[in-house]
C-alpha positions as CSV (number, residue, x, y, z in Angstrom):
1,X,-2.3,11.6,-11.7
2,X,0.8,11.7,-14.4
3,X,3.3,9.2,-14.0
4,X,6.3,7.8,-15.1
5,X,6.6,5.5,-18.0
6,X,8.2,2.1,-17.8
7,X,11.8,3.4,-18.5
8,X,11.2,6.1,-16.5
9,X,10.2,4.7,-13.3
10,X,13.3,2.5,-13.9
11,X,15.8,5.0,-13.7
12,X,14.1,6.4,-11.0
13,X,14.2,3.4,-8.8
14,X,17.7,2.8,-9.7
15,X,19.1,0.6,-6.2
16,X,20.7,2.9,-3.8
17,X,23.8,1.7,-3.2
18,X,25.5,3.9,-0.7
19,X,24.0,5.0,2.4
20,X,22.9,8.7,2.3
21,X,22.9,9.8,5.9
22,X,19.9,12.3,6.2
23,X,18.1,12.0,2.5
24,X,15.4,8.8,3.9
25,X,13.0,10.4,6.6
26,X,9.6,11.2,6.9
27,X,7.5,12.6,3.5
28,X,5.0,14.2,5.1
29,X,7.4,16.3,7.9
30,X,9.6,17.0,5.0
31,X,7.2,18.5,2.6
32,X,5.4,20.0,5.4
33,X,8.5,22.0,6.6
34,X,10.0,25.0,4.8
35,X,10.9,26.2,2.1
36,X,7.6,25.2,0.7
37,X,8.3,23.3,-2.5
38,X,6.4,23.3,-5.3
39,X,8.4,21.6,-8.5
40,X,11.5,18.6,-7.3
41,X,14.4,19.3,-10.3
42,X,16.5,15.6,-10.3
43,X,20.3,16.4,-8.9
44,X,18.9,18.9,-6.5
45,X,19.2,17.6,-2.6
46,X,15.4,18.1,-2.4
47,X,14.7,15.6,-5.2
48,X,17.3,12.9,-3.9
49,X,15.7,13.7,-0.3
50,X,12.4,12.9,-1.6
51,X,13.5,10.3,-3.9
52,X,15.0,8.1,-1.2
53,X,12.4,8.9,1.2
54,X,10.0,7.5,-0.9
55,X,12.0,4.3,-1.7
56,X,12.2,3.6,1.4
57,X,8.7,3.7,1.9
58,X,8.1,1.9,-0.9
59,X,9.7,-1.3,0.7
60,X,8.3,-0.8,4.2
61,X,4.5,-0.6,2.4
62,X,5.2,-3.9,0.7
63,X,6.5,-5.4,4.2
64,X,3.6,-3.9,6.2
65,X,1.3,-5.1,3.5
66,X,2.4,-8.7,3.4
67,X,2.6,-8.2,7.1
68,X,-0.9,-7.4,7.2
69,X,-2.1,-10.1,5.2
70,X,-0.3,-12.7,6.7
71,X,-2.0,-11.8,10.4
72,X,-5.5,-12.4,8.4
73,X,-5.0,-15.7,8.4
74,X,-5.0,-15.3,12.5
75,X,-8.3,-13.7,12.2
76,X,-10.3,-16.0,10.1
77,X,-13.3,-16.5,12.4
78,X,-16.8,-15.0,12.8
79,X,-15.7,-12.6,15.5
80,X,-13.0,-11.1,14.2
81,X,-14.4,-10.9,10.5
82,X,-14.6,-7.3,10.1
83,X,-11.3,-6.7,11.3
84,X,-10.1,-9.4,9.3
85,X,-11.6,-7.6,6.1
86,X,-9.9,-3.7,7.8
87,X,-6.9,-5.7,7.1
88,X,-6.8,-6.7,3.9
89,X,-8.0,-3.6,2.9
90,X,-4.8,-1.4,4.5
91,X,-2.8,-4.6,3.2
92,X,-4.4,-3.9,-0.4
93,X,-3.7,0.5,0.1
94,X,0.3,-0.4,1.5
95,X,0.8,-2.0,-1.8
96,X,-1.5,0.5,-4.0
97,X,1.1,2.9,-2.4
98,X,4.2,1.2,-3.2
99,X,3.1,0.9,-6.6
100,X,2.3,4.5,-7.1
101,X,5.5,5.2,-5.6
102,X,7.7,3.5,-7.6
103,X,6.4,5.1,-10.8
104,X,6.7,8.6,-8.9
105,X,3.1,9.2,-7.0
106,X,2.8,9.8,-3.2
107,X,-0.4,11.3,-1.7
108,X,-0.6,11.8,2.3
109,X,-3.6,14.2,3.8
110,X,-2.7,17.2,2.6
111,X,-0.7,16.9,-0.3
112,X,0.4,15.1,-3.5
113,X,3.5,15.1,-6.1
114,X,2.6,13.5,-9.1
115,X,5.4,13.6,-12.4
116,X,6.0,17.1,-14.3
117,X,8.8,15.7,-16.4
118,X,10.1,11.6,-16.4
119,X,13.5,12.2,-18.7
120,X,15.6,10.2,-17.0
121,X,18.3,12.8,-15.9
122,X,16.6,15.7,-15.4
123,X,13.5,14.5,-14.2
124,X,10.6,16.7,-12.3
125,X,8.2,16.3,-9.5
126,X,5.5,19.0,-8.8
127,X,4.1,19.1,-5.6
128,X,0.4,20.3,-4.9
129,X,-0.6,21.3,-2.2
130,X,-4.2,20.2,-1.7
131,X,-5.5,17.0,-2.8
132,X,-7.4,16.8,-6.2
133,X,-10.0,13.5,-7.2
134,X,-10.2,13.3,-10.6
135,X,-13.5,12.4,-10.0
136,X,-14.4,14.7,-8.3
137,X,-14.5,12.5,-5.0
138,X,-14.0,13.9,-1.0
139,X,-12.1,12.1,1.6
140,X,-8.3,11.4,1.6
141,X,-8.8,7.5,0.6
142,X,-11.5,7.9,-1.8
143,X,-8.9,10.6,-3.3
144,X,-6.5,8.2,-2.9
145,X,-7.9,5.6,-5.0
146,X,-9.3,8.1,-7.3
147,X,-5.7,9.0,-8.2
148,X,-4.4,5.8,-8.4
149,X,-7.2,3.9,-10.2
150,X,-6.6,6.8,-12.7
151,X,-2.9,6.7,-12.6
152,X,-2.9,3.2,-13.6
153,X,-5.3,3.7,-16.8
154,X,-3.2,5.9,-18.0
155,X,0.5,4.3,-17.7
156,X,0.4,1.4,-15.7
157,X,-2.2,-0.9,-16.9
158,X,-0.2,-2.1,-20.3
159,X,2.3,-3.0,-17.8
160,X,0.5,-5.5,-15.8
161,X,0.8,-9.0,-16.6
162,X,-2.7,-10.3,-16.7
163,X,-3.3,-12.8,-14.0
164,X,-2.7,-9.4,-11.6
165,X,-5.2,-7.1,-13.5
166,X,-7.6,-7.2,-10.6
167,X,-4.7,-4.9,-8.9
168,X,-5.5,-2.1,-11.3
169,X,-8.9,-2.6,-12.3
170,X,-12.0,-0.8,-9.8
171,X,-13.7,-3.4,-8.3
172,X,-17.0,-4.1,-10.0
173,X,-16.3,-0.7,-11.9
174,X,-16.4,1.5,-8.3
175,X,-12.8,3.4,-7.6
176,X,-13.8,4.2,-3.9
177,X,-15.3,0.0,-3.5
178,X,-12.7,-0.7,-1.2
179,X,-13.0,2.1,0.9
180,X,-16.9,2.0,1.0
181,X,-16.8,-1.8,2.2
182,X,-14.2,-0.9,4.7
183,X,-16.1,1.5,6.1
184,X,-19.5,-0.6,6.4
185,X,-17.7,-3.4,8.9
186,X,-15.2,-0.5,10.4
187,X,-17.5,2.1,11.1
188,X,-20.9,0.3,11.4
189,X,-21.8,-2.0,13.9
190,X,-24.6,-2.9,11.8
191,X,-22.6,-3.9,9.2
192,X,-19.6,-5.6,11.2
193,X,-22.2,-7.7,12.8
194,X,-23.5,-9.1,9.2
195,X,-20.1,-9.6,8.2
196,X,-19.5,-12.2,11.2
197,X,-22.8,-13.9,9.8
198,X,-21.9,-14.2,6.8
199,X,-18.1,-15.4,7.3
200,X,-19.8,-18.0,10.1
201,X,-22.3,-19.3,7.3
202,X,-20.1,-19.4,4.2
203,X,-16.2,-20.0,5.0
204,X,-15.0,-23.4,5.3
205,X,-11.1,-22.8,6.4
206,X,-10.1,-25.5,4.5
207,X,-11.1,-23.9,1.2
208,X,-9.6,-20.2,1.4
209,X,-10.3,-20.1,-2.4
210,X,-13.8,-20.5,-2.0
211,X,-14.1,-17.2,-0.1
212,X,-17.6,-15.1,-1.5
213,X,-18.9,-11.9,-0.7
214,X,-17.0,-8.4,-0.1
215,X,-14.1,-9.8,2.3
216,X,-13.5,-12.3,-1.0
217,X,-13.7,-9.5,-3.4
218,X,-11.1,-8.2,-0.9
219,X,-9.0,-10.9,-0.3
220,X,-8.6,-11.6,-4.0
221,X,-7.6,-7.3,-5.0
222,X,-5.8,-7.3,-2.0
223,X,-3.2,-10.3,-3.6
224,X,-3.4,-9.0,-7.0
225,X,-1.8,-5.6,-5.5
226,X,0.8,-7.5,-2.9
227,X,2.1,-9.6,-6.0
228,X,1.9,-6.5,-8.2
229,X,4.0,-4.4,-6.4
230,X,6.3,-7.1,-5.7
231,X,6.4,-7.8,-9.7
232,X,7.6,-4.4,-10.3
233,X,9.8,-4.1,-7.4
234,X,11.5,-6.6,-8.8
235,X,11.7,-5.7,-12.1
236,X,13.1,-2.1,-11.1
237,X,15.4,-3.7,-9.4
238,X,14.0,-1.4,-5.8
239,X,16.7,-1.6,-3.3
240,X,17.1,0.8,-0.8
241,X,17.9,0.7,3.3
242,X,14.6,0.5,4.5
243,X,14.6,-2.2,7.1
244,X,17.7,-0.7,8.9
245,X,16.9,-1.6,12.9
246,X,14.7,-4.6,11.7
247,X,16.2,-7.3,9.6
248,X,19.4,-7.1,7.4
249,X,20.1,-8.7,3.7
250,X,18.0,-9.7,0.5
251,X,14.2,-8.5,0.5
252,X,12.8,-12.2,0.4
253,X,15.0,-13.0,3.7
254,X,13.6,-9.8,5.6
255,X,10.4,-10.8,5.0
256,X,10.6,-14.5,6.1
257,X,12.3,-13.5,9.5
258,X,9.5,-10.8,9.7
259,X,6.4,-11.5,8.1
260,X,7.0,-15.5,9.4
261,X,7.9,-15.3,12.9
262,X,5.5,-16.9,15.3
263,X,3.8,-14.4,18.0
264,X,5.1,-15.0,21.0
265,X,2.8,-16.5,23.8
266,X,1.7,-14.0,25.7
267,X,-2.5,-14.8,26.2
268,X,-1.4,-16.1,29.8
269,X,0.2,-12.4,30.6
270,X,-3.3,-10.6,29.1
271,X,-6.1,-10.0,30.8
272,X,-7.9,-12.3,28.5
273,X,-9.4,-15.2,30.9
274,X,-10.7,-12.4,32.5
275,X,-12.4,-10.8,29.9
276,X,-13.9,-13.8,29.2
277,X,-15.3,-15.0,32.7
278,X,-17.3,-11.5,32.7
């Protein structure tokens, strides 16, 4: 997947600083409806439509993704292992995807736009409209990973500071590892039930660190990526009007009145004591 270079990927993540009423909606409905678009020219209203879409999505992945990993914490008993490792994992794809997105890469089920031309000013975006694996591999988030593993070889790797190279690195040299794991305690009952074993017999909670196994493997890329794609959103200087309806001001304050908040108590309204007298 071609991408934009450092300087690039700046200009192209320049803050928005005036409200565009109609340019930040959904990528997939607007590259699904007509006319069909294959090549974004910069200055053209597709290109700012995309381009503040997919802004705005960056911010919402790294707020879903820290989101995500925060609610791990919750889980971090045998029973709710597997889910606990599910988690991390769609923490660790929200912020693959804000990274991608930022240096102008977006992939959904059907399609992908990867960089024709990165001169800031008349930049390019092609649009393709099946997916393609490098590698050769099937499945949209073995694809997925394909593309961005490959991505970051290529232009984003130099870039990374080196206490967050497991963000951009295949764990233990396997692009589709974190899907493949994810799938063994998702989609296997088998395999969920020997990841409860092994979180009961190996994690002391008062030693997060000390994690082993595929859930620590996970834990550990999943950080890496979440502090990655903070690092560059940062140092792009991202700013966009992504968490209109949900919290207002700086990123960092967002986050604390979102990703902080306490869950309400609401086991006495459930149907848990119930569930659990059966």
């Amino acid at each position: 997947m071609k991408l934009f270079e450092i300087p690039e990927a700046q200009h192209f993540c320049a803050p928005l600083t005036v409200h565009q009423p109609g340019t930040g909606q959904s990528l997939s409905d607007f590259h699904k409806g007509p006319p069909r678009r294959q090549v974004l020219h910069e200055g053209s209203t597709e290109f700012d439509i995309h381009r503040v879409s997919l802004l705005n999505a960056v911010e919402r992945w790294i707020l879903f993704g820290v989101a995500d990993y925060r609610r791990v914490m919750d889980m971090c008993i045998p029973s709710n292992a597997p889910w606990a490792h599910v988690t991390l994992y769609y923490a660790s794809f929200f912020g693959a995807n804000a990274i991608l997105g930022m240096f102008g890469g977006w992939l959904d089920h059907e399609r992908m736009v990867e960089v024709e031309d990165g001169t800031p000013g008349s930049q390019t975006l092609r649009v393709l409209r099946r997916l393609h694996s490098p590698s050769g591999y099937r499945g949209s988030h073995k694809i997925f990973w394909d593309n961005f593993y490959d991505g970051c070889n290529a232009t984003i790797s130099a870039w990374v500071p080196t206490n967050l190279t497991p963000a951009v690195t295949a764990v233990n040299g396997d692009r589709t590892w974190q899907t493949t794991t994810r799938n063994g305690v998702n989609y296997d009952m088998h395999g969920a039930y020997g990841g409860a074993k092994f979180f009961a017999n190996n994690f002391n909670p008062k030693k997060l660190r000390l994690l082993s196994g595929d859930i620590g493997q996970q834990l550990e890329v999943t950080e890496c990526m979440l502090k990655l794609a903070i690092y560059f959103a940062a140092y792009f200087g991202v700013q966009s009007f992504a968490f209109e309806g949900l919290g207002t001001g700086a990123r960092a304050k967002v986050f604390r009145e979102l990703v902080t908040k306490s869950t309400p108590g609401m086991v006495h309204q459930s149907a848990l004591q119930e569930l659990l007298l059966r």
